[in-house]
C-alpha positions, 0 to 999 in steps of 0.5 A: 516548563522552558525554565526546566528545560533550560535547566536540563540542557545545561546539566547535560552540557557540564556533565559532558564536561566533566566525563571529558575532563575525566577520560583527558585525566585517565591517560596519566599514571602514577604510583604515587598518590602525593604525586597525582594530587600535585599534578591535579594541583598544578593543572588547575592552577596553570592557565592555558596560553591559548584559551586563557580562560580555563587551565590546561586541565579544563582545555581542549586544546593542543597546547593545554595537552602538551602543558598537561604532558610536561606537567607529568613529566615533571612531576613524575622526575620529582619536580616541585610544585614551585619548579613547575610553576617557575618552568610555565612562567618562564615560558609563558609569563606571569599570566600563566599562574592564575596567582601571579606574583605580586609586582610591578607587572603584574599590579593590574591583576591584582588591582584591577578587579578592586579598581572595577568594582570600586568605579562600578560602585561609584557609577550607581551611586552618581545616577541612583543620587542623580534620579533621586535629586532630578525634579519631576516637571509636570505638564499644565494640565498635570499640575492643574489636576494635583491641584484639584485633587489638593483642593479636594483633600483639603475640602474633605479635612474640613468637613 
């Protein structure tokens, strides 16, 4: 029941989500289809500075509007895809694709997630072998109890 529950608040929630992204989309116009997919191309594609975690399609925030308003207004004056993305970056830096270029600044983005997944393997494998080679110490009341039960066993075998 609490798992259902939980369930269907969070559909509510992505769902409230997704009619905000849509009514924020609405407000941009074109004649164009080809225009219209690279502009939806392009604001999921461009990180908003501020929130960092989402595109400026998916922001709230002012700024992400302001980028979406330049975004179409670029692409409305017949801006490449790579123009735009150029103009954001060099405003904002590398960070602002979320496909960095390949280079020396930005080496960590594209290690960085390998590096963690490498070490992370690396930290289970150590304390799972650990665990596995860590002897058991047994009380002396423990270790007299296994031998009698030893001694029992062996008892039974011989019968």
């Amino acid at each position: 029941m609490m798992r259902s529950l939980w369930l269907a608040a969070v559909l509510a929630c992505l769902s409230v989500l997704s009619v905000a992204h849509a009514v924020n989309l609405e407000t941009y116009k074109f004649d164009d289809p080809q225009k219209e997919a690279l502009f939806r191309e392009l604001i999921d594609e461009i990180r908003c500075p501020k929130c960092q975690n989402q595109t400026i399609g998916d922001s709230d925030a002012a700024l992400a509007k302001d980028l979406r308003d330049r975004t179409y207004l670029m692409v409305q004056q017949g801006a490449s895809k790579q123009d735009v993305v150029d103009y954001m970056v060099a405003r904002y830096g590398d960070f602002a694709y979320y496909r960095p270029p390949m280079k020396l600044s930005t080496l960590v983005l594209w290690i960085g997630p390998l590096l963690v997944i490498v070490i992370g393997a690396g930290v289970i494998f150590v304390r799972v072998r650990a665990r596995n080679n860590a002897e058991v110490e047994m009380s002396e009341q423990e270790q007299q109890q296994l031998d009698e039960l030893r001694a029992g066993k062996q008892q039974d075998k011989s019968s």
